[in-house]
C-alpha positions in Angstrom: -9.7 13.0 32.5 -8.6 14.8 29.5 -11.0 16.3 26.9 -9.3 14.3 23.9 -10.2 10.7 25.8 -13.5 11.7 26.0 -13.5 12.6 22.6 -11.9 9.0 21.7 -14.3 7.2 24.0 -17.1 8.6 22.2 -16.0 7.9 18.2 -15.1 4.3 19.1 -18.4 3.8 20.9 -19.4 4.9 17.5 -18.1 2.5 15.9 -18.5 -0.6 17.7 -21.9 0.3 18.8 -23.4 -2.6 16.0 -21.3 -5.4 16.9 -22.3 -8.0 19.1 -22.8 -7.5 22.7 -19.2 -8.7 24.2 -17.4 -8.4 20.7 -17.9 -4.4 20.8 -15.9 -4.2 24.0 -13.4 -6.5 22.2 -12.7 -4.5 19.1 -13.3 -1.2 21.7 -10.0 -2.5 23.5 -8.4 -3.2 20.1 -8.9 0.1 18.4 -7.8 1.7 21.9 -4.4 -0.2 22.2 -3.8 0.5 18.3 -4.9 4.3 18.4 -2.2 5.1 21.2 -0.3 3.5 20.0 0.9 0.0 21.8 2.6 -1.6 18.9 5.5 0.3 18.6 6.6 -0.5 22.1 5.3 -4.4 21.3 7.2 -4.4 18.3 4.0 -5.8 16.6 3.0 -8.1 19.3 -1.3 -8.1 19.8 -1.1 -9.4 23.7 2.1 -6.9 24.9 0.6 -4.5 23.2 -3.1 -4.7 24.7 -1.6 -5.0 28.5 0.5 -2.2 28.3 -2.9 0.1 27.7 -4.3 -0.7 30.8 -6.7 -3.8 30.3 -7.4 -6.6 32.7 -6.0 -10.1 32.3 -9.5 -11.3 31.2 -10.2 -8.3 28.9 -6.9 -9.3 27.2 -8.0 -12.4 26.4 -11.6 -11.2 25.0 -9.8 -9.1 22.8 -7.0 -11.2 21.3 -10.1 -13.9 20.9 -11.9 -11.5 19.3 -9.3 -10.4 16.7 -9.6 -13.9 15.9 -12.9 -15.8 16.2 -15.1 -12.7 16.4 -18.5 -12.2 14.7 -17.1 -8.8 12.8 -16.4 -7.6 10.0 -13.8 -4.4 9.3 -16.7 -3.2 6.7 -18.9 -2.4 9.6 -16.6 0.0 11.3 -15.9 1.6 8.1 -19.6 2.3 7.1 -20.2 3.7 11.2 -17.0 5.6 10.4 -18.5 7.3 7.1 -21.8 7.9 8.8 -19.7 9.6 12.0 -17.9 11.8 9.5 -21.1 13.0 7.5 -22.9 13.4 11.0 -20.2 16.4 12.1 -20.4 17.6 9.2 -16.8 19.2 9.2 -15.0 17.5 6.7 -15.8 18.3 3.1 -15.1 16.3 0.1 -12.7 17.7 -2.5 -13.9 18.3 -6.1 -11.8 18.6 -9.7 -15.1 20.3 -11.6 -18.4 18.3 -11.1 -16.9 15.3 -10.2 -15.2 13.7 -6.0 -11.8 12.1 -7.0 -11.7 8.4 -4.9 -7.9 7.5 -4.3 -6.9 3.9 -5.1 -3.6 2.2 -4.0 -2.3 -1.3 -3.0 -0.8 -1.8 0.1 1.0 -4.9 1.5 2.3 -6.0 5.1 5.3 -7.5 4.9 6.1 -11.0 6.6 8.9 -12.4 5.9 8.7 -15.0 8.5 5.6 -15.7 8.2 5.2 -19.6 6.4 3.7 -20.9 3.8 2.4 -17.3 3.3 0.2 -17.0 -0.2 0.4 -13.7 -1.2 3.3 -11.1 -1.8 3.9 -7.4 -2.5 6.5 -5.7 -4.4 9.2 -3.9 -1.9 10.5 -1.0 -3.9 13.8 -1.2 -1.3 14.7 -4.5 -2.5 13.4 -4.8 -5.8 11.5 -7.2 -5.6 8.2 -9.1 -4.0 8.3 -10.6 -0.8 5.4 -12.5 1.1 3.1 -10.1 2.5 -0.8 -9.4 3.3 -1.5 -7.3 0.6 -4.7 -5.2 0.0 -6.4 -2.6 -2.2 -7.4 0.8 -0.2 -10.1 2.9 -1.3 -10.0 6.7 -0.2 -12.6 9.3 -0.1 -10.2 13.2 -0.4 -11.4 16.0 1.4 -10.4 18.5 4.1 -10.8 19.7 7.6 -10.5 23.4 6.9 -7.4 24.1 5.1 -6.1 20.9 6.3 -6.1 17.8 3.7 -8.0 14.5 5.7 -8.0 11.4 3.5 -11.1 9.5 4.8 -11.0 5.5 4.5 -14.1 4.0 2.8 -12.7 0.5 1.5 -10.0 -2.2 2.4 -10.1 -4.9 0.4 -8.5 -8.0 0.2 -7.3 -8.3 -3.0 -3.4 -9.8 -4.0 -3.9 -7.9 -7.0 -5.1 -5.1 -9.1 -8.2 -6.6 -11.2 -9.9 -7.5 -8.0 -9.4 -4.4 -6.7 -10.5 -2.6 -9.4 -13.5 -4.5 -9.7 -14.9 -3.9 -6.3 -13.3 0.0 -6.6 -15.8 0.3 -9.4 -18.8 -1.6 -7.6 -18.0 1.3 -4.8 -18.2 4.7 -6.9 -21.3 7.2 -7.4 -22.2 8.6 -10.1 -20.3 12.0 -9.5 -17.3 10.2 -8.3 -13.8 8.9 -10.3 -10.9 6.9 -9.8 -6.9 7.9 -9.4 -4.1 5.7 -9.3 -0.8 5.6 -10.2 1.8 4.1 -12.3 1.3 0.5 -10.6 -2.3 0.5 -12.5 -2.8 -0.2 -16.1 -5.5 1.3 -18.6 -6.1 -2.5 -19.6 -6.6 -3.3 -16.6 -8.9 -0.3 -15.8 -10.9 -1.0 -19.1 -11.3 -5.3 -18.3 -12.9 -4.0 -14.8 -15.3 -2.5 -16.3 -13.9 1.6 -14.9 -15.5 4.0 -16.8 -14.0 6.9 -15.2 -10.8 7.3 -13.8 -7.5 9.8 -13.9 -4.2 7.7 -14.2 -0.6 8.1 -14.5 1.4 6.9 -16.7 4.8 6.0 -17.5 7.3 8.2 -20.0 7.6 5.6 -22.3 3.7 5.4 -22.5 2.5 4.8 -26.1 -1.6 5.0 -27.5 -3.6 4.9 -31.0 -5.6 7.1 -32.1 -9.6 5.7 -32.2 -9.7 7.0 -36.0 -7.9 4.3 -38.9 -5.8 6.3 -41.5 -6.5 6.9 -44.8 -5.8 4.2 -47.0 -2.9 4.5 -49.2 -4.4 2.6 -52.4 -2.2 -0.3 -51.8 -1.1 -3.1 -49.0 -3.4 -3.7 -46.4 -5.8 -1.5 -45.1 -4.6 -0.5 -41.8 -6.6 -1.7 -38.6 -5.4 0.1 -35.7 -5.5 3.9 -35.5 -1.5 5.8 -35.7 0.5 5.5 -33.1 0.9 8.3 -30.8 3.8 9.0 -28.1 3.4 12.4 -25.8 7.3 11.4 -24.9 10.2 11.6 -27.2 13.0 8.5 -26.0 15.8 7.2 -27.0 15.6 3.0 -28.4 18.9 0.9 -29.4 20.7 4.6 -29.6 18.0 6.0 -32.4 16.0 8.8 -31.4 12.1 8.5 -31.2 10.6 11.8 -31.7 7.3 12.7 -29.6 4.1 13.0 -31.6 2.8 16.7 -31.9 0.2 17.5 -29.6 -3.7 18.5 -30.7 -3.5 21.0 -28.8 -1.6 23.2 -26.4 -2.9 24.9 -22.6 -1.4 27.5 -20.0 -1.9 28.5 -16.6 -0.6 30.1 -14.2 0.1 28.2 -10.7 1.6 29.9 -7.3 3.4 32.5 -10.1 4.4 30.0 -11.9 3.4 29.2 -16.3 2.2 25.5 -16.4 2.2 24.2 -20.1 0.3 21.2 -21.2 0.1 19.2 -24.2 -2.7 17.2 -25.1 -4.2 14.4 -27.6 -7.6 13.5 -27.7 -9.6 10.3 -29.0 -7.2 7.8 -28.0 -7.3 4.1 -27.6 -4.5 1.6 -26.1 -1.8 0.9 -27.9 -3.0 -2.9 -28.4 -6.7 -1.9 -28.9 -9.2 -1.7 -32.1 -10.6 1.6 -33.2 -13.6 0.9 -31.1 -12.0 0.7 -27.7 -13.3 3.0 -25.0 -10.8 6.5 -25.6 -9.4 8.5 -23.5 -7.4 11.6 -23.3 -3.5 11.8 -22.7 -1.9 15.1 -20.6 1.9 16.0 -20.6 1.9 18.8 -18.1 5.2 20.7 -18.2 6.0 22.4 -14.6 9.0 24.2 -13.8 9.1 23.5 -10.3 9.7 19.5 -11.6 12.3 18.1 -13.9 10.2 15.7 -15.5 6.7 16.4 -16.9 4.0 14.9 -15.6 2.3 12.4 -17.6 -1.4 11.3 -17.2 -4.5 10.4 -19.0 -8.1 10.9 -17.9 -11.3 8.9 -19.6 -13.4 12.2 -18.4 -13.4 15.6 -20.4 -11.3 17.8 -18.4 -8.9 20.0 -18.7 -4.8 20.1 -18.1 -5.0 22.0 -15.3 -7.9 19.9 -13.7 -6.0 16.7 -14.8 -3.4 18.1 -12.8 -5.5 18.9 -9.8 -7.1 15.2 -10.1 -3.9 13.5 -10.1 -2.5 15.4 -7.2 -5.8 14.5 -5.3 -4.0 10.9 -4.9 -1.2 11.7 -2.7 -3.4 12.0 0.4 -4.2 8.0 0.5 -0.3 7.3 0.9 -1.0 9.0 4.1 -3.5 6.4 5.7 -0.6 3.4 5.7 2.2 5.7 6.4 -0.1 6.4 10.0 -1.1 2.9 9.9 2.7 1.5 9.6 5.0 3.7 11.0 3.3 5.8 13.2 1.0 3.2 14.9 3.6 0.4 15.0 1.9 -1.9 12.5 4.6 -2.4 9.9 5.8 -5.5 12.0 3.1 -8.1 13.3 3.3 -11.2 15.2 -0.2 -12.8 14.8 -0.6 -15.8 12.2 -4.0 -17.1 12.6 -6.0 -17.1 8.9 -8.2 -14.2 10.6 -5.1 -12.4 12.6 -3.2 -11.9 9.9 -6.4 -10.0 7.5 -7.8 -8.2 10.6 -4.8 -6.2 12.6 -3.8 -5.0 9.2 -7.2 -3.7 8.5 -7.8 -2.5 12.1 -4.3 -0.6 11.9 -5.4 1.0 8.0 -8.6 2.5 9.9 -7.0 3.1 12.9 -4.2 5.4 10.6 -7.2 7.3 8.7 -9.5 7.7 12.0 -6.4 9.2 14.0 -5.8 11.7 11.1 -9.6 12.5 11.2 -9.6 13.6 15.0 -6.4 15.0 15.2 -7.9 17.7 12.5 -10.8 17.6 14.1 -9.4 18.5 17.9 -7.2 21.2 19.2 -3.1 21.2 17.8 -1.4 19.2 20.6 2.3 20.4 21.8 4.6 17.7 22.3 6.3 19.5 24.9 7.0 22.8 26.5 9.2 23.1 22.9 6.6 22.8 21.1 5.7 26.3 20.5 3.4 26.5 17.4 1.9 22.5 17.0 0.3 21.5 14.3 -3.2 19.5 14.4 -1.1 16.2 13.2 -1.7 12.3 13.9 1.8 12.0 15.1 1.4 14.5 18.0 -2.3 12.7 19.0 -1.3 9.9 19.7 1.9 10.7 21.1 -0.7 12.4 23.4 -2.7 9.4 23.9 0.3 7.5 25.3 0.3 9.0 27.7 -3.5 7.7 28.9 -4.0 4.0 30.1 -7.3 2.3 29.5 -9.3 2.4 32.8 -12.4 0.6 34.0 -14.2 3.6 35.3 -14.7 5.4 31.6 -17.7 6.3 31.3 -18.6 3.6 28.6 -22.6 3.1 27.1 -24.6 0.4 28.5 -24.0 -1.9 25.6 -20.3 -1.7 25.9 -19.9 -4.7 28.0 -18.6 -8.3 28.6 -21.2 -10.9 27.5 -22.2 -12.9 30.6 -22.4 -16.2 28.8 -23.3 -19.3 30.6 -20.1 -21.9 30.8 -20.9 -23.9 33.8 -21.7 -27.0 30.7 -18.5 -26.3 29.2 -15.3 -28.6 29.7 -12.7 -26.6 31.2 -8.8 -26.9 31.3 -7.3 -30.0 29.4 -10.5 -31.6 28.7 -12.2 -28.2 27.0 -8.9 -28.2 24.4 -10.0 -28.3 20.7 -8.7 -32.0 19.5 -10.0 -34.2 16.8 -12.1 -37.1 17.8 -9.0 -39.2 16.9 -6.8 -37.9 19.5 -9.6 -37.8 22.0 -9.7 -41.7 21.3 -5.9 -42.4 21.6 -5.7 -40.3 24.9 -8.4 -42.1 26.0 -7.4 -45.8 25.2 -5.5 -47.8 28.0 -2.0 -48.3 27.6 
């Protein structure tokens, strides 16, 4: 057996060692038939999926009953996954000065044939929101040597942004900050209560300053601070001239001059003088035709502003694994619990295979493959090619529950009906 199943066998014992005796081997199978991935070939389907890795008819069944009746929770296998990646000890956490950047995003699972579905997410192909599972991801940045590893430390449930922020915020250490992107608001960063985060904004983005003007000696004294706009525009073909900046930086980048403007002391737009202020970046780089616009409630400067905001583009990693790598971008389950946990199972299944794939030997894809990479997309290609077997070497606890179900009414008579239809099947016609 190769070194790399061994090396799977023993994380996802890891993980599932908590769970309740039967349930572990359940979600074990699960994660197995998701890591190598099974869906793509399933087109989405759970039961396809989990056969074609190897597992017995009854095995099968324990699993797809355990995605959804099980006693679990995907907040467990994230917390053993935190503790497995401290306990190696060879991923480090990235750093913008004193302070660990935490990547927020939303993230929704289309299913447009699923009905009466609740929720929706904005498709950026179409224009517009379809129904979907959507959730809020919380991502810890750091790297496996020079290699960048976004580590998962949060799904949550949330249809939208408030909710997520709010439990993002519950989430962060002291030393720690938020970074989103343009589909978060410094309202609604502010109404959850985030006291420090790094966000972009958009070009037509507009702020007060926290001090009132002087008053002019007549009219009414003014209430808000002046306006300020990093971004000159064009509006109803006059032109809008940008604000000059308090003050100006430069640094040099991979031989290239970054220039940044800056304005400190600033408030929203629609906000009183004594709003919480933050500071507003418009980093000029030559290597991009538009300058980068972002404002930070910490005291940094432009060019770790710049380093902050780039610490986001790791979490669009974990569902780009999760979706198109692993196959989970199309689902056929539509149970109240299917639906939430194969989405979540897939979203650590993305960030996990990243994790060992960085954390093992580059695997070739082929004799072609001369120089490989250490990438998740190689992995698993590499674990499809391994079936699930009943002779792993598994731990002790890693086994089917032997309930007793000799009591139990089997066949038609054990179906789940209400006491109604056991009465009209029951009454002589």
């Amino acid at each position: 057996m190769p070194s790399i199943v061994y090396r799977i066998i023993e994380v996802l014992s890891v993980l599932v060692t908590e769970l309740p005796l039967g349930t572990n081997l359940a979600v074990f199978h699960l994660l197995w038939a998701v890591l190598s991935g099974r869906l793509l070939a399933s087109r989405g389907a759970i039961i396809p999926a989990l056969a074609a890795s190897g597992l017995a008819t009854a095995a099968i069944r324990r699993a797809w009953a355990a995605l959804a009746y099980g006693a679990w929770d995907v907040a467990q296998l994230l917390a053993r996954l935190q503790a497995l990646v401290g306990h190696e000890g060879r991923w480090h956490r990235q750093r913008v000065g004193a302070w660990r950047p935490v990547a927020v995003d939303g993230v929704g699972f289309f299913r447009p044939r699923l009905k009466d579905c609740p929720t929706k997410h904005f498709a950026s192909q179409v224009g517009k929101a379809l129904p979907a599972i959507p959730f809020g991801i919380l991502t810890a940045v750091g790297a496996v040597g020079p290699q960048t590893v976004p580590v998962l430390r949060g799904i949550v449930r949330a249809p939208d942004n408030p909710t997520l922020l709010t439990a993002a915020q519950a989430d962060l250490a002291a030393d720690e900050f938020l970074v989103a992107d343009r589909g978060f608001f410094v309202a609604q960063m502010q109404a959850a209560g985030v006291a420090r985060y790094v966000l972009r904004v958009a070009k037509n983005f507009t702020a007060r300053r926290a001090c009132l003007p002087a008053y002019a000696g007549r009219g009414r004294r003014p209430k808000r601070g002046a306006l300020v706009r990093p971004c000159a525009r064009t509006y109803r073909g006059r032109e809008l001239a940008a604000t000059p900046p308090d003050r100006t930086e430069t640094w040099q980048q991979d031989r290239r001059v970054i220039q940044a403007q800056v304005w400190d002391a600033l408030v929203s737009s629609t906000a009183t003088p004594d709003a919480p202020t933050f500071t507003c970046y418009r980093i000029t780089d030559p290597a991009y035709a538009q300058p980068l616009l972002v404002i930070a409630s910490l005291n940094l400067t432009a060019a770790e502003a710049q380093a902050a905001y780039r610490a986001r583009w790791p979490v669009e990693q974990v569902p780009l694994v999760a979706k198109q790598l692993l196959g989970a971008h199309r689902q056929f389950v539509f149970g109240d619990a299917s639906r939430q946990r194969l989405p979540e199972l897939a979203l650590l299944a993305g960030s996990l295979l990243m994790y060992l794939a960085a954390t093992q030997p580059a695997q070739p894809t082929g004799f072609w493959d001369r120089t490989p990479q250490p990438t998740a997309g190689r992995l698993r290609r590499q674990l499809a090619q391994h079936q699930y077997s009943e002779d792993w070497p598994l731990l002790a606890d890693l086994r089917k529950k032997n309930s007793v179900t000799d009591h139990l009414p089997k066949g038609i008579t054990g179906h789940r009906r209400s006491p109604a239809d056991v009465r009209a099947s029951a009454t002589p016609t």
